[in-house]
C-alpha positions as CSV (number, residue, x, y, z in Angstrom):
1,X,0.0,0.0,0.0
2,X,2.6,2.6,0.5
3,X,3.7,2.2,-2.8
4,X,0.6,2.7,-4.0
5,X,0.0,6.1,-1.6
6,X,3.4,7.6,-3.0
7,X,2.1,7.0,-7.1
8,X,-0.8,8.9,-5.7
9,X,0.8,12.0,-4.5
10,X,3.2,11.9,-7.2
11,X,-0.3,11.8,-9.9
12,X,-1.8,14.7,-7.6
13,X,1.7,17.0,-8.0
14,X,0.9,16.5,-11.5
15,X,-2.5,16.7,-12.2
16,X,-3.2,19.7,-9.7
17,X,-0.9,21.8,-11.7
18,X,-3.1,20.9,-14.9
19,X,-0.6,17.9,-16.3
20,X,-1.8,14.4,-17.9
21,X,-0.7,10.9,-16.6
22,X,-0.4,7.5,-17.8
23,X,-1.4,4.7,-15.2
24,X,-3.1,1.8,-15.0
25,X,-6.8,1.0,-14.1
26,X,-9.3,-1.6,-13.8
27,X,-9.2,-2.6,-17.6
28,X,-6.5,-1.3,-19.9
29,X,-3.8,1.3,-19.9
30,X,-5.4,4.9,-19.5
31,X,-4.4,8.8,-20.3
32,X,-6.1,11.1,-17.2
33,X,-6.3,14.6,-16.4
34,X,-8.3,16.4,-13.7
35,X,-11.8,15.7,-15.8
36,X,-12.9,19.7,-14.4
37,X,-9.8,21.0,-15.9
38,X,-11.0,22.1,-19.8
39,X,-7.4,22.7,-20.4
40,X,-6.1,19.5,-19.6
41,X,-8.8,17.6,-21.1
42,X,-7.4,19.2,-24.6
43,X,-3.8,18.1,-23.5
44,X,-5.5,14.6,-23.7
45,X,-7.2,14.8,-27.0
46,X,-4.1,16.6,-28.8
47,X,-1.6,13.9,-27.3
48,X,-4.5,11.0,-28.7
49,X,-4.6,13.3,-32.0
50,X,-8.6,12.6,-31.3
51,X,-11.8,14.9,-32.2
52,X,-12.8,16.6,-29.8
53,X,-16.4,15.1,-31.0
54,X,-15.4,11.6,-29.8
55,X,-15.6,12.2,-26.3
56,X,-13.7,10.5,-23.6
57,X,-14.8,9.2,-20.4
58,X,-14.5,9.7,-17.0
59,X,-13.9,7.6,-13.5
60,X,-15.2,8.2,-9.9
61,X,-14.3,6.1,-6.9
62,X,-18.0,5.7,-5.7
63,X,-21.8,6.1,-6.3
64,X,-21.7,9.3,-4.1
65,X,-19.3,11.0,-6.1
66,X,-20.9,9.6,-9.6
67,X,-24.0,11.7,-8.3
68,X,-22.1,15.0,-7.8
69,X,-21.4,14.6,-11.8
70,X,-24.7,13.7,-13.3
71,X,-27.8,15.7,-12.5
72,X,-30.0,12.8,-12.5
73,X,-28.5,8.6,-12.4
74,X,-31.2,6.5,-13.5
75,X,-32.1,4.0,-11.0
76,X,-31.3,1.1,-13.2
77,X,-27.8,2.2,-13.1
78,X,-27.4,1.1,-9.7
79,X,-28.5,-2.6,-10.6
80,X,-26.0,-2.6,-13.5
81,X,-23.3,-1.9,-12.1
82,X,-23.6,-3.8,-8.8
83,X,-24.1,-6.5,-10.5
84,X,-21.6,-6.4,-13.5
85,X,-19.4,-8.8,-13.9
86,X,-16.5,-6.6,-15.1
87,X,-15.8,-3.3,-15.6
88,X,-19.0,-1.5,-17.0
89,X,-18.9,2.4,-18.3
90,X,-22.6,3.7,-18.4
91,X,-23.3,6.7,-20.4
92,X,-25.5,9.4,-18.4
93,X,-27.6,12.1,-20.1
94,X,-26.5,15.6,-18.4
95,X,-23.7,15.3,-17.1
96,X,-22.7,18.6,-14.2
97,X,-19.7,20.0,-13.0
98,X,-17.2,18.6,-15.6
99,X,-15.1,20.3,-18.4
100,X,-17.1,21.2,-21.3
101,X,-15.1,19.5,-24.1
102,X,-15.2,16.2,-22.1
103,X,-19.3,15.9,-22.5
104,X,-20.6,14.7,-26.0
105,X,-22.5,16.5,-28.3
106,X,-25.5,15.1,-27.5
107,X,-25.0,16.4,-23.4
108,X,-24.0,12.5,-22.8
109,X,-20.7,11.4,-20.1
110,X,-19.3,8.1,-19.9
111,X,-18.4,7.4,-16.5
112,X,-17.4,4.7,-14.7
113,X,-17.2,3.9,-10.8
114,X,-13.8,2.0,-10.5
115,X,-12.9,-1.2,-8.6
116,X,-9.0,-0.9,-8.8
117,X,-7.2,0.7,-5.6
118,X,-4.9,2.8,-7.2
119,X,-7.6,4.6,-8.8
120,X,-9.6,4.7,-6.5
121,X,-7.6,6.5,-3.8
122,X,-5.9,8.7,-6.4
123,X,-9.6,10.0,-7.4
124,X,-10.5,9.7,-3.7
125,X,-6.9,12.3,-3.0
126,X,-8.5,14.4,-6.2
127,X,-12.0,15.0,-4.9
128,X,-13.0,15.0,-8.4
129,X,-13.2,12.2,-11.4
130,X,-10.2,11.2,-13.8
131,X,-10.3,11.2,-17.1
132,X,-9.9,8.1,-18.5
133,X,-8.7,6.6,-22.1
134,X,-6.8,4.0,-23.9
135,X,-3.2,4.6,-24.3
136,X,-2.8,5.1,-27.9
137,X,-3.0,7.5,-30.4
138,X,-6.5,7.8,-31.9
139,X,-7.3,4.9,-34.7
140,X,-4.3,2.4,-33.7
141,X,-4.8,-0.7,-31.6
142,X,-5.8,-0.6,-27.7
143,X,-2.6,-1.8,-25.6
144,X,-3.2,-4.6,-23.8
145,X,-0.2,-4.5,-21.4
146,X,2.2,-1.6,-20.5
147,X,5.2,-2.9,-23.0
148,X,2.5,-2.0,-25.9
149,X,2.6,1.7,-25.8
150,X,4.3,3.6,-27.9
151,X,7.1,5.7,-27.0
152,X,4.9,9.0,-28.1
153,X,2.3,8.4,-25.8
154,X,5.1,7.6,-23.0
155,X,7.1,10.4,-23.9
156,X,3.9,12.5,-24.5
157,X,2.5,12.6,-20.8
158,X,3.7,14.3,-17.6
159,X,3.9,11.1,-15.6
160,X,3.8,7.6,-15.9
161,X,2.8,5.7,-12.9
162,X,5.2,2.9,-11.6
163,X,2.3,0.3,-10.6
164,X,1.0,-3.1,-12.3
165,X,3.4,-2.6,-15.3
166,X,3.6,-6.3,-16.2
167,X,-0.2,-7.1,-15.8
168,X,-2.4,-8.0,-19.4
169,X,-5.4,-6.2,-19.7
170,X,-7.5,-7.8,-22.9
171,X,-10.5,-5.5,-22.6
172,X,-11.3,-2.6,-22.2
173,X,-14.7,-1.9,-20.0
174,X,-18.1,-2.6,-21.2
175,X,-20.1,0.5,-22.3
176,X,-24.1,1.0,-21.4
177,X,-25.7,4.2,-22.8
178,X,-28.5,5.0,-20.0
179,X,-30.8,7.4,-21.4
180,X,-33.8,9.3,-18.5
181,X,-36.3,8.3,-20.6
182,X,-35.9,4.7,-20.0
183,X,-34.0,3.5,-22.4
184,X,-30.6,1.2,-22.4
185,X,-28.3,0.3,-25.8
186,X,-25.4,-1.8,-24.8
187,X,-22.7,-0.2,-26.8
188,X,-19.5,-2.3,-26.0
189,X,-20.0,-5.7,-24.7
């Protein structure tokens, strides 16, 4: 655990003065930023070379915070994701409180309440969700283990976290767009 608690205050240094890291999650690699912080959200999508139309998605470390961030969680979203098998990213309609060039076109955020410790007490330390996508540039492959990114993306963040650097991750999370009007399309399975 103390390893763990000195990568986290080494990812706040960064992220409180506006910088991107590279660390490990629940499923794959991710790029994260402070997800309030509009200006290092665009670090993220210029280091991905990714439209700003293809928006990226977001983690919190528990239902309370994932309610500070969406004005209104459907119910059904609680039953999903306790009883997901893996890692499941629901999309929410109106998303509050988060950088405008994170939320889609269409007022929609993908967030996702994590299960993996680091995470969770780094975004527990922030007060505030992490940004969260795959460590590659827009349009190549998903890395499945640290020794697959590329040396831009390495070389492109402000810090790379020293944690779970040999461990696979196949997949990334599953993704479930909850609309308020009752309706569910299961985007990624």
């Amino acid at each position: 655990m103390e390893k763990i608690d000195q990568e986290v205050r080494n990812c706040l240094e960064v992220i409180k003065k506006g910088g991107i890291i590279l660390y490990p999650t629940d499923t794959v690699w991710g790029i994260g930023c402070d997800a309030t912080n509009a200006e290092a959200v665009d670090k993220v999508y210029q280091l991905k070379k990714r439209e700003e139309s293809k928006a990226l998605i977001c983690l919190v470390s528990n239902f309370k915070m994932l309610e500070q961030y969406v004005e209104e969680v459907p119910e059904m979203a609680y039953d999903i994701l306790k009883y997901a098998k893996k890692p499941t990213t629901v999309i929410y309609d109106k998303p509050i409180r988060i950088a405008e060039n994170l939320v889609g076109e269409d007022d929609t955020l993908g967030i996702r309440v994590v299960r993996d410790t680091f995470c969770s007490e780094l975004i527990k330390k922030m007060k505030r969700p992490l940004v969260s996508t795959s460590a590659n540039v827009s349009g190549q492959p998903t890395p499945q283990s640290f020794d697959q990114i590329t040396p831009q993306i390495l070389k492109g963040v402000d810090y790379v976290v020293n944690l779970q650097r040999s461990k696979k991750s196949p997949r990334p999370s599953a993704i479930i767009k909850l609309s308020n009007d009752g309706q569910v399309r299961v985007i990624r399975k």
